[in-house]
N, CA, C and O atoms as a GROMACS GRO file, in nm:
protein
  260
    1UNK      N    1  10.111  -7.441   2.630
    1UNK     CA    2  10.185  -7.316   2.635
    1UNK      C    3  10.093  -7.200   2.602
    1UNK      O    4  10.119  -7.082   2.577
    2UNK      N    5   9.997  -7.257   2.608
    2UNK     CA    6   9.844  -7.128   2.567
    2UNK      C    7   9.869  -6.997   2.677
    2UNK      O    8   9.887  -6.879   2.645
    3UNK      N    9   9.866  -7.043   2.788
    3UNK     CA   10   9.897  -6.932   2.905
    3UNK      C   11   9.992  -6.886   2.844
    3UNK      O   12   9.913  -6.969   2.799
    4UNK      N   13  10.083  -6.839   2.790
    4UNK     CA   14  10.181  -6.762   2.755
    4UNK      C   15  10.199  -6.667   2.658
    4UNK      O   16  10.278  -6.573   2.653
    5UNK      N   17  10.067  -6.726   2.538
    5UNK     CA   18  10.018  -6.605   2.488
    5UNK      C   19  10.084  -6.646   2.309
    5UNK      O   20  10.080  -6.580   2.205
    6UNK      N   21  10.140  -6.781   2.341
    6UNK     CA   22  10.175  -6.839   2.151
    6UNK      C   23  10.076  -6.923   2.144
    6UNK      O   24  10.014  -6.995   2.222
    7UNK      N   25  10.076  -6.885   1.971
    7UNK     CA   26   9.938  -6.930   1.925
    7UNK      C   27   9.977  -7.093   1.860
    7UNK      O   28  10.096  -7.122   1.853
    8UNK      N   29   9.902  -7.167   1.828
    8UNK     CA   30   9.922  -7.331   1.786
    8UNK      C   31  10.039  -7.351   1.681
    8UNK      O   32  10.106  -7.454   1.678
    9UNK      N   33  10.060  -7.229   1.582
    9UNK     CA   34  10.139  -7.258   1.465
    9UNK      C   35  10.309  -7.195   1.482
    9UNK      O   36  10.402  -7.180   1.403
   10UNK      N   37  10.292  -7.172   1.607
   10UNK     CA   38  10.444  -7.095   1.670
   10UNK      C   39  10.549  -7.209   1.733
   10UNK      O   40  10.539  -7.267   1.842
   11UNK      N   41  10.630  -7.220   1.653
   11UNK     CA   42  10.764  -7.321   1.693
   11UNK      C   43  10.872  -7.242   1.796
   11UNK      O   44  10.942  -7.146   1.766
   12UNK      N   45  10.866  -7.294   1.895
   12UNK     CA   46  10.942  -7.202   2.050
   12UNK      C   47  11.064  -7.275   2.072
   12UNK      O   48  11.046  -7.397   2.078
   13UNK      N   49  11.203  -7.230   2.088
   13UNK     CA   50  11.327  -7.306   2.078
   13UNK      C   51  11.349  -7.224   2.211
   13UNK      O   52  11.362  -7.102   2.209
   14UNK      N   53  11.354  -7.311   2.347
   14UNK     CA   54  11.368  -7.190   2.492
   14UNK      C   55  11.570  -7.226   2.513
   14UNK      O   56  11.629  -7.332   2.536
   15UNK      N   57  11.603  -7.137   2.500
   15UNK     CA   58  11.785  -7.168   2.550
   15UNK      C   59  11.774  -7.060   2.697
   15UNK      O   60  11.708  -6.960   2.724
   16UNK      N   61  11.904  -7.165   2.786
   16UNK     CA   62  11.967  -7.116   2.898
   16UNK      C   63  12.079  -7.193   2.900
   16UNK      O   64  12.095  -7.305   2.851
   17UNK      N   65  12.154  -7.126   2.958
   17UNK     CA   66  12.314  -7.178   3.002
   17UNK      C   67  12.310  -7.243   3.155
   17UNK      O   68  12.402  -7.306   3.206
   18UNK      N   69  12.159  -7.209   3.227
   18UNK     CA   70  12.141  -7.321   3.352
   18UNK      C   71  12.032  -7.454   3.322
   18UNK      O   72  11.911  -7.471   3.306
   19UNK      N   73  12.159  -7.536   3.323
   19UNK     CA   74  12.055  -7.666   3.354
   19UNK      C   75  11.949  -7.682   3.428
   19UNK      O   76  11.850  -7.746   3.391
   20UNK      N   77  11.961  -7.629   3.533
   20UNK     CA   78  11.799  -7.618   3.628
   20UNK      C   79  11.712  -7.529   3.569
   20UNK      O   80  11.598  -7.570   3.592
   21UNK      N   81  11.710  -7.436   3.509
   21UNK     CA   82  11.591  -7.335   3.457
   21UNK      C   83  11.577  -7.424   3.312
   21UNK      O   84  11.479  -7.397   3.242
   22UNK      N   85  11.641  -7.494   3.281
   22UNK     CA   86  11.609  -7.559   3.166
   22UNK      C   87  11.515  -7.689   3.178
   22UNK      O   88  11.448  -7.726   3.081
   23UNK      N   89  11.513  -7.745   3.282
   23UNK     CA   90  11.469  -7.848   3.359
   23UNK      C   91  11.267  -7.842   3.438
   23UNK      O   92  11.163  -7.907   3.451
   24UNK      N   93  11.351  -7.684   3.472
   24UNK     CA   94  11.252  -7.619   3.536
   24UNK      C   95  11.123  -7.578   3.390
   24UNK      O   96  11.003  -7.604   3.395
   25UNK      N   97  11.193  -7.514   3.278
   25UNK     CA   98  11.063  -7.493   3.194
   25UNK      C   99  11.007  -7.623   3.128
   25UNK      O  100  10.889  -7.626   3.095
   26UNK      N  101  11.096  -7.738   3.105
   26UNK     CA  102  11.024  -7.877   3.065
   26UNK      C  103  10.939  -7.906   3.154
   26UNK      O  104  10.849  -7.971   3.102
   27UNK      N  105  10.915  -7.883   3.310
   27UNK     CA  106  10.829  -7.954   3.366
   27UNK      C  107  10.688  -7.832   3.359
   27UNK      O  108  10.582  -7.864   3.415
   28UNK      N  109  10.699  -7.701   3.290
   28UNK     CA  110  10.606  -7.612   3.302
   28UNK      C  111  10.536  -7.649   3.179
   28UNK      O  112  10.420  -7.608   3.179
   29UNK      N  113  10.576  -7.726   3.052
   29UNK     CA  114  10.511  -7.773   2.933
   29UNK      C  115  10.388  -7.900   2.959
   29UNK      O  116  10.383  -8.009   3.016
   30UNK      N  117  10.320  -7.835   2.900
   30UNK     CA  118  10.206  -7.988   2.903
   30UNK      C  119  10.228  -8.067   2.736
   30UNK      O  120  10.228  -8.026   2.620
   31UNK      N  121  10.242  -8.172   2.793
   31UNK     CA  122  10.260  -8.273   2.692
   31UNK      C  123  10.163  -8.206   2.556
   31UNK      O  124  10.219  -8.213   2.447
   32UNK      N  125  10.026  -8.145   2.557
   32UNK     CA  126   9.966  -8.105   2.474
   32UNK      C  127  10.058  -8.022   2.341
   32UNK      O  128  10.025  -8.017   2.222
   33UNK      N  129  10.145  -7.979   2.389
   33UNK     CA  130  10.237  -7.819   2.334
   33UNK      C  131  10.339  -7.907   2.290
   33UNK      O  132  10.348  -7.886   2.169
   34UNK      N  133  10.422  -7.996   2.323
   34UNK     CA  134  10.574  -8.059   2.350
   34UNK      C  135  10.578  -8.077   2.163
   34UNK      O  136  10.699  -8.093   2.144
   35UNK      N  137  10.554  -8.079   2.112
   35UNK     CA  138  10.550  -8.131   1.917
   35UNK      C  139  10.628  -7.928   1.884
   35UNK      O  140  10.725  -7.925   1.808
   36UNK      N  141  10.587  -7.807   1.932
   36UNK     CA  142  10.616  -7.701   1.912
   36UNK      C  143  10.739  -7.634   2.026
   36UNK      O  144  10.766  -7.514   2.033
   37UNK      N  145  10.786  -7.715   2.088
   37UNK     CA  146  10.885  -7.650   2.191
   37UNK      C  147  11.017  -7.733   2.191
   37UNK      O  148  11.008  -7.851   2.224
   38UNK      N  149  11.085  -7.705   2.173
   38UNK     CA  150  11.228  -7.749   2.206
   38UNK      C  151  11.327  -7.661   2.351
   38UNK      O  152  11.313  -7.550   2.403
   39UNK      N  153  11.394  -7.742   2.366
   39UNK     CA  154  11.486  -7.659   2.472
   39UNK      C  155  11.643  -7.696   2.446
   39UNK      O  156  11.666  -7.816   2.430
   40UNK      N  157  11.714  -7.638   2.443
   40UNK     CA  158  11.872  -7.639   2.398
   40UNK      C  159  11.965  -7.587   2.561
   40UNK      O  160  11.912  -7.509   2.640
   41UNK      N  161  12.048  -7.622   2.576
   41UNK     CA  162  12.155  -7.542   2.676
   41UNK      C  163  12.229  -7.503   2.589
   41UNK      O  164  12.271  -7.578   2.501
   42UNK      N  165  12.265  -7.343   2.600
   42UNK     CA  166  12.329  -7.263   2.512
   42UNK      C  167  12.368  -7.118   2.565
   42UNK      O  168  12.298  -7.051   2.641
   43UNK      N  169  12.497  -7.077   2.510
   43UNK     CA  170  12.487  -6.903   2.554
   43UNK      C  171  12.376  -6.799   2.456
   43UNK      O  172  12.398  -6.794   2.335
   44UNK      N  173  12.302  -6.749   2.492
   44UNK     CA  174  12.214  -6.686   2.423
   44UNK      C  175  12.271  -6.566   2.352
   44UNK      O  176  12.201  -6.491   2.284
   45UNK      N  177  12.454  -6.544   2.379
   45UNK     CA  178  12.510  -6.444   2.349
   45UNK      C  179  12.598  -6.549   2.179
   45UNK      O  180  12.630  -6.519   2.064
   46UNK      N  181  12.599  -6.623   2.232
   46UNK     CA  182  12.647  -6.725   2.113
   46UNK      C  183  12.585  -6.849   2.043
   46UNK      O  184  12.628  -6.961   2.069
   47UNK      N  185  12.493  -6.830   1.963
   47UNK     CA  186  12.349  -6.933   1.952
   47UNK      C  187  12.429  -7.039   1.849
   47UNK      O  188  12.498  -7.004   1.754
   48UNK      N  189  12.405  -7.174   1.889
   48UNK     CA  190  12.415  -7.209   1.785
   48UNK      C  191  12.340  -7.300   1.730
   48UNK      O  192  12.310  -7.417   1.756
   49UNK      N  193  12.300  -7.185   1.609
   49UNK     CA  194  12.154  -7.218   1.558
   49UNK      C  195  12.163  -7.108   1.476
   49UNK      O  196  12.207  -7.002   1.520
   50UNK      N  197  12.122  -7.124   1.342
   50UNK     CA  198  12.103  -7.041   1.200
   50UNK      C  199  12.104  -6.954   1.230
   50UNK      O  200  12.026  -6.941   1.324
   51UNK      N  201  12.192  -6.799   1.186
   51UNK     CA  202  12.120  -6.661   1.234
   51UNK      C  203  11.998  -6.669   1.083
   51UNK      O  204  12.003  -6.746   0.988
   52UNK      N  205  11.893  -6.552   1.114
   52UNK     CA  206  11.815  -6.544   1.071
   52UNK      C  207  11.691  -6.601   1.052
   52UNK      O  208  11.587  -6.553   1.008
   53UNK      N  209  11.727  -6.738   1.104
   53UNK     CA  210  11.598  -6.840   1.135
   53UNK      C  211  11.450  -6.835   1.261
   53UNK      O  212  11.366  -6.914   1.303
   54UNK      N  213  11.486  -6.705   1.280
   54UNK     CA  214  11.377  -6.669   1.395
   54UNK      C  215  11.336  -6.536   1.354
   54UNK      O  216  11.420  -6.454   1.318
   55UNK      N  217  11.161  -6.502   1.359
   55UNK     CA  218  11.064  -6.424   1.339
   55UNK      C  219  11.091  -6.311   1.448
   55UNK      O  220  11.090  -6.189   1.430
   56UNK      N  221  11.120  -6.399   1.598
   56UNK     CA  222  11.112  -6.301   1.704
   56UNK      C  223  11.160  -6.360   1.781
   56UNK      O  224  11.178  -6.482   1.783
   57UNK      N  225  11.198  -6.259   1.880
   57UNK     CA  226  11.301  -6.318   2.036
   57UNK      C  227  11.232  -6.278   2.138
   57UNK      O  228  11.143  -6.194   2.132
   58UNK      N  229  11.272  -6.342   2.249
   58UNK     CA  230  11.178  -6.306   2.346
   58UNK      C  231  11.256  -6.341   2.455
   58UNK      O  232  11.270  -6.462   2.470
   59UNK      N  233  11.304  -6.275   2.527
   59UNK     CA  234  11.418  -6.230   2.671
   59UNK      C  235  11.390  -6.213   2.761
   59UNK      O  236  11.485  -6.171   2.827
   60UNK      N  237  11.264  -6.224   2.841
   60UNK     CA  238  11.224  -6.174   2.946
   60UNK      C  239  11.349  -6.297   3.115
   60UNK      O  240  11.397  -6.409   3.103
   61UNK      N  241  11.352  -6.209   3.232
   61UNK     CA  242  11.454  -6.251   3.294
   61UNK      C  243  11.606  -6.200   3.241
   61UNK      O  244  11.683  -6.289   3.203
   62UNK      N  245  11.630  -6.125   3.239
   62UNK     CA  246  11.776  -6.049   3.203
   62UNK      C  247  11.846  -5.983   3.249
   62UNK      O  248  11.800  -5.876   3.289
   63UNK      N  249  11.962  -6.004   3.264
   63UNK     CA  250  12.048  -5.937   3.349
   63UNK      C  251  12.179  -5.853   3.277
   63UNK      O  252  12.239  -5.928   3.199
   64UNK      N  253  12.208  -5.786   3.281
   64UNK     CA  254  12.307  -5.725   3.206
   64UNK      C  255  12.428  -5.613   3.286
   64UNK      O  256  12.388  -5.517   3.352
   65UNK      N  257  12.547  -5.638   3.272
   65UNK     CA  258  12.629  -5.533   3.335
   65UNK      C  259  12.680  -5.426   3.291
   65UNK      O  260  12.746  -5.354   3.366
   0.00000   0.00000   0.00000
């Protein structure tokens, strides 16, 4: 996940509510990275997952009405 610009000690939790883009970023991971990445299906409007347990967010692809 070096191309992307996180450094070795950064734990990455990627959520989408589509199974295929979820599918789609597991096959963009190299086994090297896989110990620091998780992936969840989830509404990103309703996490469920600790609030406060994240340093930073990162949204890129967004759509909003």
């Amino acid at each position: 996940m070096a191309r992307a610009g996180f450094n070795a000690g950064c734990r990455i939790v990627a959520v989408d509510l589509s199974q295929a883009m979820l599918e789609r970023a597991i096959r963009r991971v190299d086994s090297e990275h896989w110990g620091q990445i998780k992936v969840a299906r989830m509404d990103a409007a309703h996490l469920a997952l600790p609030s406060g347990g994240f340093d930073a967010v990162y949204v890129p692809y967004t759509m909003s009405r």
